[in-house]
N, C-alpha and C positions, 0 to 999 in steps of 0.2 A: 504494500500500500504506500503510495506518496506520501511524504512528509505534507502535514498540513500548512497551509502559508502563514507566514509569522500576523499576530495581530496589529494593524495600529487603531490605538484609538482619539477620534478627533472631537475636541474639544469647543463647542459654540452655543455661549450664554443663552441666547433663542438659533433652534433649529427648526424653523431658517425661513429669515424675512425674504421677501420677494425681492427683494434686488440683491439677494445674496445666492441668485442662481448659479452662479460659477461656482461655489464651495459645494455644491451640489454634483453639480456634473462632474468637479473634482473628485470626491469622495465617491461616487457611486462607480466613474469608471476604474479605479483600483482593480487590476488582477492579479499579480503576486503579492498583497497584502489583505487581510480578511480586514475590514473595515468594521468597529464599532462607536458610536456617537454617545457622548455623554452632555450634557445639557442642564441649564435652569428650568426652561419652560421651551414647549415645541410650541410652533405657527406651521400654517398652512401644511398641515399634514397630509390633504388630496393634491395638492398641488406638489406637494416632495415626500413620496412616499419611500420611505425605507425605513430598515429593521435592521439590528436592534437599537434602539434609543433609548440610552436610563437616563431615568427626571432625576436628578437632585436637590431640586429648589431652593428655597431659599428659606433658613432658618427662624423661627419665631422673631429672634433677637437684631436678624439682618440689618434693618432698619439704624435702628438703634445705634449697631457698630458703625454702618458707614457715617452716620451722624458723627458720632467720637471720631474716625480717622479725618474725615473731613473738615470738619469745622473746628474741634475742636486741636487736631494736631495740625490742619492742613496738609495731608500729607493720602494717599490714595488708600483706599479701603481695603485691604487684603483677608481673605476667608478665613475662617477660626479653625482650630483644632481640631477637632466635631468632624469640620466640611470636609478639613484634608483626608482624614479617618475616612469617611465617606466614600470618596472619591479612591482613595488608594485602595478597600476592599473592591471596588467595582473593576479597577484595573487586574488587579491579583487572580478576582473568581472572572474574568475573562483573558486571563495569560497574555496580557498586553506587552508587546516587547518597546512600544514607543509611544509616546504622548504627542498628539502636535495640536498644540491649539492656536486658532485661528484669532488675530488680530492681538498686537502688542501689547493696547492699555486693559485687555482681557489679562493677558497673562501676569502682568504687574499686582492687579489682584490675586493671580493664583501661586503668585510667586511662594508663599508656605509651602504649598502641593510639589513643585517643582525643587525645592531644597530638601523635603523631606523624601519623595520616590526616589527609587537607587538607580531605575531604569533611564533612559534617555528622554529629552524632552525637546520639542523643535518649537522655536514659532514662528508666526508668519505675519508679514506686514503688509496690508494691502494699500494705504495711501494715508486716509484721515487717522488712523492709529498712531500716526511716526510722531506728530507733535504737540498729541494732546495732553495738555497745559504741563504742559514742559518748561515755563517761566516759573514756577512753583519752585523752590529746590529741595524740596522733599520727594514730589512727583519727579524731577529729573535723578534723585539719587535712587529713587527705587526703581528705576526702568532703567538706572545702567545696571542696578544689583541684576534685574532678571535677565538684560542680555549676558551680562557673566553668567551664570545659573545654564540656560539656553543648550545644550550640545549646539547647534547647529541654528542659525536665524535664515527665515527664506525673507525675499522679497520679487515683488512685483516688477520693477522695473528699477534701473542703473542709478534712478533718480534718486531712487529710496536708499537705496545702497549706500549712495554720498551722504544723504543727510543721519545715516546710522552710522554709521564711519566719525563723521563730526561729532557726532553724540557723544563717542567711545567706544563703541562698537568695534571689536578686533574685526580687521579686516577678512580673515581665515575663515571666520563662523561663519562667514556671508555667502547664501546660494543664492543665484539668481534664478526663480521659480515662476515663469511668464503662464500668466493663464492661457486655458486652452480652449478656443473655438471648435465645436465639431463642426466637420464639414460635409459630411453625409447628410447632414439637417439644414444646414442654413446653403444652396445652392448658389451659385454666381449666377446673373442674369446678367445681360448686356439692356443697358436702357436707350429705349427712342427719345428723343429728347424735342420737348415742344419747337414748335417755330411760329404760337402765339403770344407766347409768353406768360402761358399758363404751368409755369414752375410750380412745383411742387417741394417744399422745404418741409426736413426733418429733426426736431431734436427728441430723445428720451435719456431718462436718468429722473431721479430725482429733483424739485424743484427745490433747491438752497441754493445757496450762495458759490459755492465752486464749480457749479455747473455752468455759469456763466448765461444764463437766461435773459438777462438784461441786457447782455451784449446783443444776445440776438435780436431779440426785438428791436433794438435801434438799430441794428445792419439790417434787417428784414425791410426798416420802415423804409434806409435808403435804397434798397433793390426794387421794394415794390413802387416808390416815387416813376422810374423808368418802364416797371411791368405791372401795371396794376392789375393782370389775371393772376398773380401768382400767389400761390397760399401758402401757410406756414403750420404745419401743425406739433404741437410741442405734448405729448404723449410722457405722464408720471404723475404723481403726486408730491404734497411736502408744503412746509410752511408757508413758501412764498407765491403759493398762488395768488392768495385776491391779491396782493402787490403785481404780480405778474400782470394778472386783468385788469387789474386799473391801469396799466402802462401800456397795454393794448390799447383803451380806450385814447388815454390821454395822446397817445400815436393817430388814432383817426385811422386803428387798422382790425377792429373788434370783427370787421364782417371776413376779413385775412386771416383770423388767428383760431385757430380752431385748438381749446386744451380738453384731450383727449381722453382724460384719467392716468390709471394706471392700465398697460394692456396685458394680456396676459402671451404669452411667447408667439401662441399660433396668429397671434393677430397682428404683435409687433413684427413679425417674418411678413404677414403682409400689407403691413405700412409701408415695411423696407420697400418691396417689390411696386410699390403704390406710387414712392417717392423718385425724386430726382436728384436729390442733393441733401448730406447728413451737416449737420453742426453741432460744433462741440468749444466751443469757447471758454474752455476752463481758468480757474482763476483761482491764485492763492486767495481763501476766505480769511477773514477778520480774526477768526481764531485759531491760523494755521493750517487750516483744513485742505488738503492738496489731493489731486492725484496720484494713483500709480498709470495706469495707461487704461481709460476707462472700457470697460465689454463693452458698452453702447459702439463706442466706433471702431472696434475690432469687429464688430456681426455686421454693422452695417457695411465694411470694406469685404468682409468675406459676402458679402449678397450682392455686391456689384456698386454700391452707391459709393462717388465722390464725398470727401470729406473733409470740410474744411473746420480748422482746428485753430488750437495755439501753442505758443511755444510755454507749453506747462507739463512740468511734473515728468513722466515718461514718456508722453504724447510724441514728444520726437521720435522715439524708440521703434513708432510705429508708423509717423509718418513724417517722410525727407518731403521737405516746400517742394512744388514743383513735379512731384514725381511721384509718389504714390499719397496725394491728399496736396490740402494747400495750408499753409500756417500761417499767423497773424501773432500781433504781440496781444498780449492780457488787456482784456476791460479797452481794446480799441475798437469801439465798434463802428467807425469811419472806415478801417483798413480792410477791417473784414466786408463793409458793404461792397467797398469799391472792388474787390478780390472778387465776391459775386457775381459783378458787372463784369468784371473783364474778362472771365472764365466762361459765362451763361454766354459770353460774346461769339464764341468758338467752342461750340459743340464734340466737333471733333477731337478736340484736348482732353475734354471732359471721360469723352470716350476710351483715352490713353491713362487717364488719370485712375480710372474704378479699375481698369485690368490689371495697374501696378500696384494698387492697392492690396487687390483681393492677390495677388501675387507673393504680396509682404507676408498676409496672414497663412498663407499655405506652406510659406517655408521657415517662418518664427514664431508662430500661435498656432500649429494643427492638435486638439485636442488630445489624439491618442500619442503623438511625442512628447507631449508636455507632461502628461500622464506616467511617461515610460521615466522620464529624467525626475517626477517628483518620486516614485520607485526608487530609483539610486538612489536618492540622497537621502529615503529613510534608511535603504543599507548601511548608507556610508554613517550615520549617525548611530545606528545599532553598535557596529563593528568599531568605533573610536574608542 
């Protein structure tokens, strides 16, 4: 009989909000490791189904404690005794050979869990984790202690790397771990492109402040001044909608602006295939809030659409100006209109532009290799 495949078990406070579809299709495509999830509280469980998932919630006293670490030390909330105990028998009675939990300021609290298990522990930095409030020096000493602690740190994109690097971060620990597009699901289309100038514009992600939604909307309002068939539909939810709609209005472009909700996968595949052109305007937020290289424009380049972007965060990682997408600086949304205009000018570019796009994503984001290399590097972390 084969040796059974070594366990890892993955770690995520809520399993698993809907824009946290990529730790999903991460975890579930695993085949030389037996996957089990450990969790506070699960979400949308028809919509990401899988077994086994133990609750471990959250203690009577929870509350309470993070009140004391908080407020009264200033300094980030880490689980008690109890929770470690907890968590370590769950590891034990499923022969867990390695831990990885997902996102940094996660792990800063689980930092007891990770000092006190003997086995290996990785974790993983997706963007808005790298420097939450990390101006505190309590909060910046205890997320250097967990990357010491760490075997192994992943990260998202080169970007992240630097800013963990600056942090303290040994450079050694550092895996670069690019998320994975499947490509059997989201197909490349080649798109016809109007010649009324009924464009068709794309953004989704969540509605905050890093997503750069504002931008758009004032680049939208200078491309539709020259094309007034063309629409915009911006597809997610989050705090800043009615801002967002009041800026539509105050634009004079509410009957242009269509906000879509949240969609759910099969629907956002066919916005993608609906649209013309993706945007993604990312912006370091107020509270540090950044990038790794967002899914949203990795699915839309892998389905064919043009992508214009900024020079944020990993965003370059995934698209050189000119050649596979277009880039803009942050929060200009003058450069990015005019980038619309000149590009919407010449169709044919456009055309060169989604081929070398969806090119990038086939040979540096295909799912099952990303898959294959986050494999290794739980060996390489067993085996250290």
């Amino acid at each position: 009989m084969p040796d059974s495949p070594p366990v890892v078990a993955s770690y995520c406070a809520t399993f698993l909000k809907p824009e946290m579809l990529h730790i999903y299709r991460q975890i579930t495509a695993l085949e030389r490791f037996r996957p089990v999830v450990i969790a506070q509280k699960r979400e949308e469980a028809e919509r990401f189904p899988f077994e086994p998932v133990f609750l471990v919630g959250k203690p009577a006293m929870h509350f309470l404690r993070r009140f004391w670490f908080r407020t009264l030390r200033d300094a980030p909330w880490q689980i008690s005794h109890r929770e470690v105990m907890q968590i370590r028998r769950l590891l034990d009675e499923n022969e867990a050979q390695l831990l990885h939990i997902y996102f940094g300021h996660i792990a800063v609290h689980l930092l007891p869990l990770i000092l006190h298990w003997r086995k290996p522990t990785v974790v993983s930095f997706h963007g808005a984790d790298v420097m939450v409030e990390l101006d505190k020096p309590h909060y910046r000493a205890a997320t250097r202690e967990m990357l010491r602690a760490a075997r192994l740190v992943l990260v998202r994109s080169e970007s992240l790397a630097r800013a963990l690097v600056a942090l303290g971060c040994p450079n050694e620990k550092i895996r670069l771990q690019r998320a994975g597009i499947p490509l059997d699901d989201i197909a490349f289309r080649e798109r016809s492109w109007p010649n009324d100038g009924a464009w068709r514009l794309l953004q989704a992600g969540r509605l905050i402040e890093k997503k750069g939604f504002v931008t758009s909307l004032r680049a939208f309002a200078k491309f539709r001044g020259e094309n007034p068939a063309a629409t915009f539909t911006i597809a997610g939810e989050g705090p800043l909608q009615t801002e967002l709609e009041k800026l539509a209005r105050e634009l004079g472009m509410q009957d242009g602006v269509r906000f879509a909700g949240f969609l759910s996968q099969k629907e956002l595949r066919e916005t993608f295939y609906e649209s013309h052109i993706f945007l993604q305007p990312s912006a370091l937020g107020a509270d540090g809030n950044q990038e790794g290289v967002p899914n949203a424009i990795l699915e839309a380049m892998a389905s064919g659409l043009p992508v214009f972007a900024t020079r944020h965060g990993g965003i370059p990682e995934a698209i050189e100006d000119g050649a596979g997408g277009v880039l803009v600086e942050e929060r200009d949304h003058a450069a990015l209109g005019a980038a619309l205009l000149q590009w919407t000018r010449r169709p044919q570019e456009l055309t060169r532009l989604a081929q070398a796009g969806a090119h990038v994503i086939a040979e540096k984001f295909e799912q099952k290799a990303q898959v294959r290399a986050l494999e290794e590097i739980y060996r390489e972390a067993i085996s250290l």
